[in-house]
C-alpha positions in Angstrom: 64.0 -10.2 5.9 60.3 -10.4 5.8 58.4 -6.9 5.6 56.4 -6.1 8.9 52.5 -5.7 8.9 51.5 -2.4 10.0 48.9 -2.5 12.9 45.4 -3.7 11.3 46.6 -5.6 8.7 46.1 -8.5 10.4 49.1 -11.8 10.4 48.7 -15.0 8.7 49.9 -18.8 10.0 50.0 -21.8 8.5 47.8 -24.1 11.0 49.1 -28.0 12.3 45.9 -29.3 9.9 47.5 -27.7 7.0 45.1 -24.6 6.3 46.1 -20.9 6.9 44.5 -18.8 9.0 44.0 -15.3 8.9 43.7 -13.4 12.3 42.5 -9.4 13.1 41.6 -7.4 15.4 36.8 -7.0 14.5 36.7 -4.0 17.1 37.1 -3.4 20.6 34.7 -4.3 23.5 32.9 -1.6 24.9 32.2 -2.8 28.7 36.5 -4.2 29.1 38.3 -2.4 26.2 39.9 -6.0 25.4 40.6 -6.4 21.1 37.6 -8.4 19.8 40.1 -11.1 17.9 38.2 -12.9 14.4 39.8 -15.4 12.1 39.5 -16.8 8.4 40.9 -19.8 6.6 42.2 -20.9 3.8 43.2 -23.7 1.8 46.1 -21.9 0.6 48.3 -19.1 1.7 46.4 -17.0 -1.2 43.0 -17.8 -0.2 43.7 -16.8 3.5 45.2 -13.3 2.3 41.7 -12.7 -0.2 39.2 -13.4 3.1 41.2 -11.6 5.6 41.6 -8.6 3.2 38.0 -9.1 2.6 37.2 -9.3 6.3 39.2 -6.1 7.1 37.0 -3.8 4.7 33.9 -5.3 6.1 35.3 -4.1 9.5 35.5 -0.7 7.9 31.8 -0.7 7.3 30.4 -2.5 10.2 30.1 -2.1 13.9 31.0 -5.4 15.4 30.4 -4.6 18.8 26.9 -4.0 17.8 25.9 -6.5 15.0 24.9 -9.3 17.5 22.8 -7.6 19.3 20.3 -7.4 16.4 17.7 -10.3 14.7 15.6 -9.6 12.1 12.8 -9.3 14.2 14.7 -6.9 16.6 16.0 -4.9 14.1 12.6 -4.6 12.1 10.5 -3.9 15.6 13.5 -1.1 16.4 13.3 0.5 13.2 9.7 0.7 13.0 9.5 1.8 16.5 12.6 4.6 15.7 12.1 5.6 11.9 9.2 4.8 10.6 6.3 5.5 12.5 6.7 9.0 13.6 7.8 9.8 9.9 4.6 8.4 7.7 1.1 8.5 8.7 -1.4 6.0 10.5 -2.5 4.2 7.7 0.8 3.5 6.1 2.6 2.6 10.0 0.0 0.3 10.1 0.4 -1.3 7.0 3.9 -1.8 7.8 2.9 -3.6 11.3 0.9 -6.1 9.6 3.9 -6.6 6.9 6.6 -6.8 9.7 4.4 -9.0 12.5 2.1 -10.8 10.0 4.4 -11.7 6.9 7.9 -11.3 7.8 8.8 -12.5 11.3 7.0 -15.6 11.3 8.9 -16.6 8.4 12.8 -14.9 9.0 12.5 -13.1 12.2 14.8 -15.5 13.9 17.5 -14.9 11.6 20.4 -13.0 12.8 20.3 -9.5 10.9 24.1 -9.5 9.9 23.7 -13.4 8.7 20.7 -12.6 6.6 21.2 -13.4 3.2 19.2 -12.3 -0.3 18.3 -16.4 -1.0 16.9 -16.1 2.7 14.3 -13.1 1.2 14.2 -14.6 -1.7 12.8 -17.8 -0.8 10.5 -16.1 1.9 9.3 -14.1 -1.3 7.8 -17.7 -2.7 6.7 -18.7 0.6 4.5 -16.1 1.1 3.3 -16.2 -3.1 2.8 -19.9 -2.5 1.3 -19.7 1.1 0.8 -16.3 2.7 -2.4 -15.5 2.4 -3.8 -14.2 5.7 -7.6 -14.1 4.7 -8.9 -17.4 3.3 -10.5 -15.5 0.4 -9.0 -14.0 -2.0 -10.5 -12.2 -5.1 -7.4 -13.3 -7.6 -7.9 -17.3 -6.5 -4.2 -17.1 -5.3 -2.8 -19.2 -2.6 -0.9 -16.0 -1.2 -1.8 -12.1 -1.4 -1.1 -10.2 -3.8 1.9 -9.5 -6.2 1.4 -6.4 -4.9 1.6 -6.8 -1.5 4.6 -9.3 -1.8 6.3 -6.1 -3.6 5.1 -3.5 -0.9 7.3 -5.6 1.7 10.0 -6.1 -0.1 10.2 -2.1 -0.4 9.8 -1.8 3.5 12.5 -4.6 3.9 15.2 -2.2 1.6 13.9 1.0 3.1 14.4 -1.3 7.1 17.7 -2.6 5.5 19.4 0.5 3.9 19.0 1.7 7.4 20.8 -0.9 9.1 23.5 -0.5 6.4 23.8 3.1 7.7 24.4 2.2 11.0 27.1 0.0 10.4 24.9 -2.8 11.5 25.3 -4.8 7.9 27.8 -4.5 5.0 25.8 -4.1 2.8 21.9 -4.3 1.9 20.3 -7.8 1.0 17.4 -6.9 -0.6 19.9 -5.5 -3.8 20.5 -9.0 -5.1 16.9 -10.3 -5.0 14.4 -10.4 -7.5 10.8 -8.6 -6.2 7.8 -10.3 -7.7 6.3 -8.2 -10.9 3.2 -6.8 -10.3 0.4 -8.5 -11.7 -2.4 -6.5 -13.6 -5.8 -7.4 -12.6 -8.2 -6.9 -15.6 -10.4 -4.0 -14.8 -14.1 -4.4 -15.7 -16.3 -1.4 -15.4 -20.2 -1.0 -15.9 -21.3 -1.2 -19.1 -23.6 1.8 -20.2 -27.0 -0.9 -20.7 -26.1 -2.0 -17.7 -26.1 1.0 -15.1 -30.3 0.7 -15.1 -30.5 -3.0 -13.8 -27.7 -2.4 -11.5 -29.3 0.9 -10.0 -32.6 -1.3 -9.5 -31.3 -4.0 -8.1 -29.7 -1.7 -5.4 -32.8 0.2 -5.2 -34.8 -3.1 -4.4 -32.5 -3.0 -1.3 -33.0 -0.1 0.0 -29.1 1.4 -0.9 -29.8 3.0 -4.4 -28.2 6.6 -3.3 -25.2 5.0 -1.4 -24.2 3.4 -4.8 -25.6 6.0 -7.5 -23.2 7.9 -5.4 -20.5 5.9 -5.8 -20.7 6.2 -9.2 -21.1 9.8 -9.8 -18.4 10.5 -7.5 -15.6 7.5 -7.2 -14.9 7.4 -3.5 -13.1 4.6 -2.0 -15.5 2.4 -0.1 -13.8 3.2 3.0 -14.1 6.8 2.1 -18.2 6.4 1.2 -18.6 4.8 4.5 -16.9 7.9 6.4 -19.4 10.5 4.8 -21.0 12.5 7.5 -24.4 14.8 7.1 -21.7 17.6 7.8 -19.7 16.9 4.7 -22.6 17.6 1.9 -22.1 21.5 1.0 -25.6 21.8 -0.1 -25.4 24.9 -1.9 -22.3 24.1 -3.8 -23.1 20.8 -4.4 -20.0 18.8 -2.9 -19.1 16.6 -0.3 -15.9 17.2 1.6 -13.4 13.7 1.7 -11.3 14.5 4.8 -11.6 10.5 6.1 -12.0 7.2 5.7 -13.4 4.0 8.0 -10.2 0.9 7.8 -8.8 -1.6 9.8 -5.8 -0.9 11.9 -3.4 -4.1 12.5 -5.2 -5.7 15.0 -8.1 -5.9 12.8 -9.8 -2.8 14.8 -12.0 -0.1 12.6 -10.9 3.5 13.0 -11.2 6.7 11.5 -8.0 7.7 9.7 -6.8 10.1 7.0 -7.8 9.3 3.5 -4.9 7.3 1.4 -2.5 10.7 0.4 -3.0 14.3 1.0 -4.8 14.5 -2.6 -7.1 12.5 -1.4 -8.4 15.2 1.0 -10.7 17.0 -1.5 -14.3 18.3 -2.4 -16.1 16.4 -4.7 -18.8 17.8 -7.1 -22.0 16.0 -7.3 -25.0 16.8 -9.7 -27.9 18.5 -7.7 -29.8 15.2 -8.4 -27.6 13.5 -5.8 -28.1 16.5 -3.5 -31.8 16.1 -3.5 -31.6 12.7 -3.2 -29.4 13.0 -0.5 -31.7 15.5 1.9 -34.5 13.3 1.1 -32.1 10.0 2.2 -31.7 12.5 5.7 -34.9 13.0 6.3 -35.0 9.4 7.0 -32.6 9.0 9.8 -32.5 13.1 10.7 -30.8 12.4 14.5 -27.8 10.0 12.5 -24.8 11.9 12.0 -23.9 9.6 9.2 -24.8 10.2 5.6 -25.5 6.4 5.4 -26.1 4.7 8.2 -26.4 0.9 8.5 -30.0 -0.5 8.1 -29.2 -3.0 10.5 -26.8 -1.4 13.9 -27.7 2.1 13.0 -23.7 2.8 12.9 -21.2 3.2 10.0 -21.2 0.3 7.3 -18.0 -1.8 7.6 -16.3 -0.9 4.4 -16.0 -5.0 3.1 -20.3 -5.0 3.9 -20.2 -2.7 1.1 -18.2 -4.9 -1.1 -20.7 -7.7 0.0 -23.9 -5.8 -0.8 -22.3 -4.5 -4.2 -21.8 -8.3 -5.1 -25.4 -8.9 -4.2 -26.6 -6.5 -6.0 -24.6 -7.7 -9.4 -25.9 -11.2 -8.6 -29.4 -9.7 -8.3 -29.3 -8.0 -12.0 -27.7 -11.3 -13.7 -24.4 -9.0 -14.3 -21.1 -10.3 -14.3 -18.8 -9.9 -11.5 -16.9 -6.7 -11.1 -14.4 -5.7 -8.5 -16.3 -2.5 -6.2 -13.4 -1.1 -6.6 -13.8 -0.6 -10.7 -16.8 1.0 -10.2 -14.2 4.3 -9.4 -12.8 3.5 -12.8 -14.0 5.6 -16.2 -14.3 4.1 -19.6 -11.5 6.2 -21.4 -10.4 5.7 -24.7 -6.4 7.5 -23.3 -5.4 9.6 -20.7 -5.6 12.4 -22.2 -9.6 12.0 -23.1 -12.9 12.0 -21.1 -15.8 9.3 -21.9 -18.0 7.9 -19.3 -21.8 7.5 -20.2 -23.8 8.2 -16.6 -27.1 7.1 -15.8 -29.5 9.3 -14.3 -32.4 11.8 -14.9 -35.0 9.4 -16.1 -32.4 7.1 -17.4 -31.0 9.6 -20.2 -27.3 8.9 -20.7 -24.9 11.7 -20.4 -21.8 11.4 -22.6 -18.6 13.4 -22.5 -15.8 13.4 -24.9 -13.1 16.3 -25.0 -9.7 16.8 -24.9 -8.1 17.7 -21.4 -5.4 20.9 -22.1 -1.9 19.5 -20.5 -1.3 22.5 -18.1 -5.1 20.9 -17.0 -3.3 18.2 -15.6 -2.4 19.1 -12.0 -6.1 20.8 -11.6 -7.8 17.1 -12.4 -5.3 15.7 -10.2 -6.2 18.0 -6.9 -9.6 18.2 -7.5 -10.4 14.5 -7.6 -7.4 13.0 -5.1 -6.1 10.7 -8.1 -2.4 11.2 -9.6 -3.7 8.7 -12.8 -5.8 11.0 -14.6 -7.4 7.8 -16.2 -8.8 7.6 -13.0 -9.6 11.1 -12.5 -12.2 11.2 -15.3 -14.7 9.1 -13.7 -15.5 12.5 -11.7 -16.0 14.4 -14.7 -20.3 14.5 -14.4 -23.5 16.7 -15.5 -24.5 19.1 -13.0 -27.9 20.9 -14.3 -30.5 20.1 -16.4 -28.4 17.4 -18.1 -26.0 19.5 -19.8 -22.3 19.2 -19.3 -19.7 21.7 -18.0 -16.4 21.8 -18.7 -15.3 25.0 -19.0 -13.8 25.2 -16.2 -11.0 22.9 -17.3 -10.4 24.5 -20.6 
């Protein structure tokens, strides 16, 4: 006599077409409290038994009475909505908008979330290397954006993802079988020291030598350099106050926002050369609230107008082309040394070169809103009559 299943084990029949077929019980509906009845088959008796065991822990893990309601698009917009905004700040939510609306749903929001499968990412992964780029410029001369970028949303998609596998709304998380794209490193070029004289004259021919001997002496992001108000020069300590920064929101908008991390909120010293040059730059435009307002509307630059200008300005003093963004970037030899020639003060160069103590570390780090203390260095500058201070770090 044949041993009885228990209830939930499910029973197995040998159909008329020769297959077997494996029957359970997925859940119960909600709204009528009828059994929500699924099935498996098999070529063999053997086979059948595998998938409906197989099918019964996946009804462990997964509410069934829920996983239709959900596409990808659905489940992204929810979780967004739900999880994610309230829980990072503006800059970031909005980042993830433009992944989720811009790169993602076009491409699998249709999907249904419990049939998505790691080739389906996977391939949307090449689609957007191959095709995705949203701007028709790009500064790597790729078809799509960035390795980068294609990385950033594959980390959104797991973070979305591990989510819906806590809910019982998936088995299990696609993203673990794919393959994210590496990042690629972009070669940095920085100013050369013989160079820092024909680039400040070229931007002095028009008319923006203090916005970028600035930048240089104190490595703010451009949407950061574009935020400085009159209010944020501390005149008698010599430092400007980084509490914001000028970017584009999803729908392409400018706004005011929080600087990149909470590091990044931070006083920057300046040498008093900048601070003179600075009242004198005020004196200019005294009723303007902003530290440099646009020559043309009288408002804040747009951050990418000061990527434009920069790359006038190279093209102006013959140099070759170099990212604004490296211009934030010191010439060290490691991390753990200082070396970046300045150009100022009647065009006498400034050198530094000393050791930075370990427990120094976190100090550089908080002081100059950088975790990469390669990048920190950059800040490292003279502050009166050309001689450099760094005692305060050893």
């Amino acid at each position: 006599m044949s041993k009885r299943r228990a209830n939930g084990e499910g029973n197995l029949r040998k159909r008329s077409d020769g297959r077997w077929e494996g029957r359970y019980t997925a859940g119960y509906d909600p709204d009528t409290g009828k059994r929500i009845i699924k099935n498996v088959l098999g070529r063999t008796q053997a086979e059948a038994k595998e998938k409906l065991k197989a099918a019964l822990e996946q009804t462990q893990q997964v509410d069934v009475t829920r996983t239709d309601e959900y596409t990808v698009a659905t489940w992204l917009r929810a979780w967004y909505d739900l999880y994610a905004q309230p829980n990072i700040r503006q800059a970031t939510a909005d980042r993830y908008k433009l992944m989720i609306e811009t790169y993602t749903i076009p491409r699998i929001g249709k999907i249904k979330l419990k049939k998505l499968t790691s080739r389906d990412l996977q391939k949307m992964y090449k689609n957007l290397m191959e095709h995705g780029r949203v701007n028709t410029k790009s500064s790597h001369g790729n078809p799509g954006p960035s390795s980068t970028t294609v990385r950033s949303v594959h980390l959104m998609l797991h973070s979305a993802f591990e989510r819906a596998v806590k809910e019982r709304l998936i088995p299990r998380n696609p993203t673990d079988d794919c393959i994210a794209p590496k990042v690629q490193k972009v070669e940095m070029k920085t100013l050369r020291p013989e160079h820092l004289k024909s680039y400040l004259e070229a931007a002095d021919a028009r008319g923006v030598l203090l916005m970028f001997y600035l930048e240089l002496v104190s490595g703010l992001r451009k949407a950061e350099l574009v935020a400085l108000l009159w209010n944020d020069l501390d005149i008698q300590n010599r430092t400007i106050s980084v509490s914001k920064q000028y970017i584009k929101n999803p729908s392409g908008k400018l706004t005011l926002s929080r600087p990149k991390t909470e590091t990044s909120v931070r006083r920057v010293s300046i040498p008093q050369e900048a601070v003179d040059l600075l009242i004198q730059e005020h004196e200019k435009h005294p009723n303007s609230p902003y530290m440099f307002p646009s020559r043309t509307t009288g408002e804040m630059y747009y951050p990418d107008s000061v990527v434009k200008i920069h790359e006038k300005i190279l093209k102006d003093a013959g140099l070759e082309h170099i990212r604004f963004h490296d211009l934030r970037h010191p010439n060290v030899k490691s991390k753990t040394k200082i070396f970046y020639p300045l150009f100022l003060n009647n065009h006498s160069k400034i050198r530094a070169h000393r050791r930075v103590p370990s427990h120094r570390y976190s100090l550089l780090q908080k002081f100059f809103g950088k975790s990469d203390l390669s990048v920190c260095c950059l800040r490292i500058i003279a502050h009166t009559d050309g001689r450099f201070k760094l005692g305060v770090l050893t």
